[in-house]
C-alpha positions in Angstrom: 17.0 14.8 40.9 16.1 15.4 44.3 12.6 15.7 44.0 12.5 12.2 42.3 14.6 10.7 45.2 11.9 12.3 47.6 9.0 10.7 45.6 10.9 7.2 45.4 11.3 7.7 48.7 7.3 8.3 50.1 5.9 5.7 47.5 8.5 3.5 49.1 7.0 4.1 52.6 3.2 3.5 51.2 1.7 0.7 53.5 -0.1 -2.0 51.2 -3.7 -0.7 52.5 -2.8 2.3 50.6 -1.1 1.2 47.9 -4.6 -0.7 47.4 -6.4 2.2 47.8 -4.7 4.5 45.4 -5.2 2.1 43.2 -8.7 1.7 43.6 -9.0 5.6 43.1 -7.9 5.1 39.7 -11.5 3.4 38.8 -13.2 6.2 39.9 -11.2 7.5 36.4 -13.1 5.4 34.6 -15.4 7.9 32.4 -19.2 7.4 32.2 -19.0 8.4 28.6 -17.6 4.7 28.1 -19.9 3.1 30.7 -22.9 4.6 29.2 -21.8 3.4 25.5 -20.8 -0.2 26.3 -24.3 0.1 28.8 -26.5 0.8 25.3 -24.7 -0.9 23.4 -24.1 -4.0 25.0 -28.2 -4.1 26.0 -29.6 -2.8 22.6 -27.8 -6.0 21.1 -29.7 -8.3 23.8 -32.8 -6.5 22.5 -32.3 -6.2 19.3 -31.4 -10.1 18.7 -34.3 -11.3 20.8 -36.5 -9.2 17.9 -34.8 -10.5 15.3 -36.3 -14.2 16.3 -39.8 -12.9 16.3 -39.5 -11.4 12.7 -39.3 -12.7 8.8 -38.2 -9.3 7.1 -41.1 -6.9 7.9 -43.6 -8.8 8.8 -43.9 -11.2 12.6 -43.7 -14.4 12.5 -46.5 -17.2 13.4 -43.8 -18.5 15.7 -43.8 -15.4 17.5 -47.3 -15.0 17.5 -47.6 -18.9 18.9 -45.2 -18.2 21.7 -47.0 -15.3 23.1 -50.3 -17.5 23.3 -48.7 -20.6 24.7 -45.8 -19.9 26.6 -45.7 -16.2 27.8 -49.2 -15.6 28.0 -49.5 -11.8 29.0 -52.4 -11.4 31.1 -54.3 -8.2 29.2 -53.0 -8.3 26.2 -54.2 -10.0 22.9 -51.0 -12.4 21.7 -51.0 -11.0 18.3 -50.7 -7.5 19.4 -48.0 -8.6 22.2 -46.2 -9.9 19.6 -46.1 -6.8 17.5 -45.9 -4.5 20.0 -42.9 -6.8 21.3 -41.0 -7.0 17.5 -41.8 -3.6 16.6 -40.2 -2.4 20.4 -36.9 -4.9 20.1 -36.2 -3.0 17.2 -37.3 0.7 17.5 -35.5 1.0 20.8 -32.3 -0.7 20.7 -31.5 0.9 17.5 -32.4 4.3 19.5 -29.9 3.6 21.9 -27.4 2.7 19.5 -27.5 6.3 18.2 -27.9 7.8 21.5 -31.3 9.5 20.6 -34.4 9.5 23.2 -31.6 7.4 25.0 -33.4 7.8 28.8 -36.7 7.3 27.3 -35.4 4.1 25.1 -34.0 2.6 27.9 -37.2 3.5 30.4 -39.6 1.9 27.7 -37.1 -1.4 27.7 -36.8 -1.2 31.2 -40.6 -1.4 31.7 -40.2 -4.4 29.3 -38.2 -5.8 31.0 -40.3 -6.0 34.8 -42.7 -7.3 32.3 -40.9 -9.9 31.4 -40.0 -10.7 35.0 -43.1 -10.4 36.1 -45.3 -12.3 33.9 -43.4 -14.3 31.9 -39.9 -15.5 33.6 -39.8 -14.8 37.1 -37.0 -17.1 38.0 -34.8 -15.3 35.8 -34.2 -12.5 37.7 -30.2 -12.4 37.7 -30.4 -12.0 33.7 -32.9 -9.3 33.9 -31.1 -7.6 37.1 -28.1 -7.2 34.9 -30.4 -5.7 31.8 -32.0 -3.3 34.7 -28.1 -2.0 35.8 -27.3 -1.1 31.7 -30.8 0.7 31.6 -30.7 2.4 35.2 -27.2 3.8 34.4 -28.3 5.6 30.9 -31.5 6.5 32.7 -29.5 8.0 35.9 -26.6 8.9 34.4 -27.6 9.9 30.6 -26.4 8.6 27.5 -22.6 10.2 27.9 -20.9 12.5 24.9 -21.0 9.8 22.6 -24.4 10.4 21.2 -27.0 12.2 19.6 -28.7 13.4 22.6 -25.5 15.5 24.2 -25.1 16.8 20.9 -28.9 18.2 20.3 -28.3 19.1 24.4 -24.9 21.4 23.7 -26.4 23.0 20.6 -29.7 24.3 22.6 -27.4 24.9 25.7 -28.8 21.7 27.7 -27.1 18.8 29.6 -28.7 15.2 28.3 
């Protein structure tokens, strides 16, 4: 009883600056196992939805092929390769992410896709591909968390992912 009157009794003397602080402490709580799933998922959907417009069941569409040599004209590359390369990358990656397998390397592949992107094709659109950058750069810094394939492969050879 006494020690819950002396607690009511500092938490009542808290000035607001540290109220505010203590409760800005509690978001460093926040665990990057759940940042790094919402990260991969939330980016493999953006990826995976984008190749789902450039394919008719297996095969690429003319459409897709057509926008690569009229509007995002990739300096380099032949359009009906982009365009394969593009579908076949939307889909191979994201769904990597999703499981959480080759998770840095899935999102370093998109990532590089993505400055691509920027670069060459929509350079204005940099706040959309800054966000897309922060979901990659965090599973790249920070790994894929515990909530995927790659900690568990890591933890049976006696490796951190």
């Amino acid at each position: 009883m006494q020690e819950h009157m002396m607690t009511a009794g500092v938490a009542e003397r808290e000035t607001v600056p540290q109220k505010l602080y203590g409760a800005l402490r509690l978001l460093n709580r926040i665990p990057h196992d759940l940042i790094a799933l919402v990260a991969r998922l939330s980016i493999a959907a953006v990826f995976w939805q984008s190749g789902q417009t450039k394919v008719d069941g297996w095969h690429v569409t003319d459409n897709a092929v057509y926008l690569f040599q009229t509007e995002y004209k990739l300096p380099f590359i032949d359009p009906w390769i982009a365009a394969h390369i593009s579908a076949f990358s939307e889909h191979f990656f994201p769904f990597l992410l999703v499981i959480g397998f080759a998770s840095r390397l899935s999102a370093l592949a998109l990532l590089g896709m993505t400055l691509v992107i920027e670069i060459f094709v929509y350079p204005d659109a940099w706040p959309t591909h800054g966000t897309w950058a922060t979901c990659f750069l965090v599973i790249i810094a920070g790994g894929p968390g515990r909530i995927a394939l790659d900690h568990f492969i890591a933890k049976r050879f006696g490796r951190s992912a």
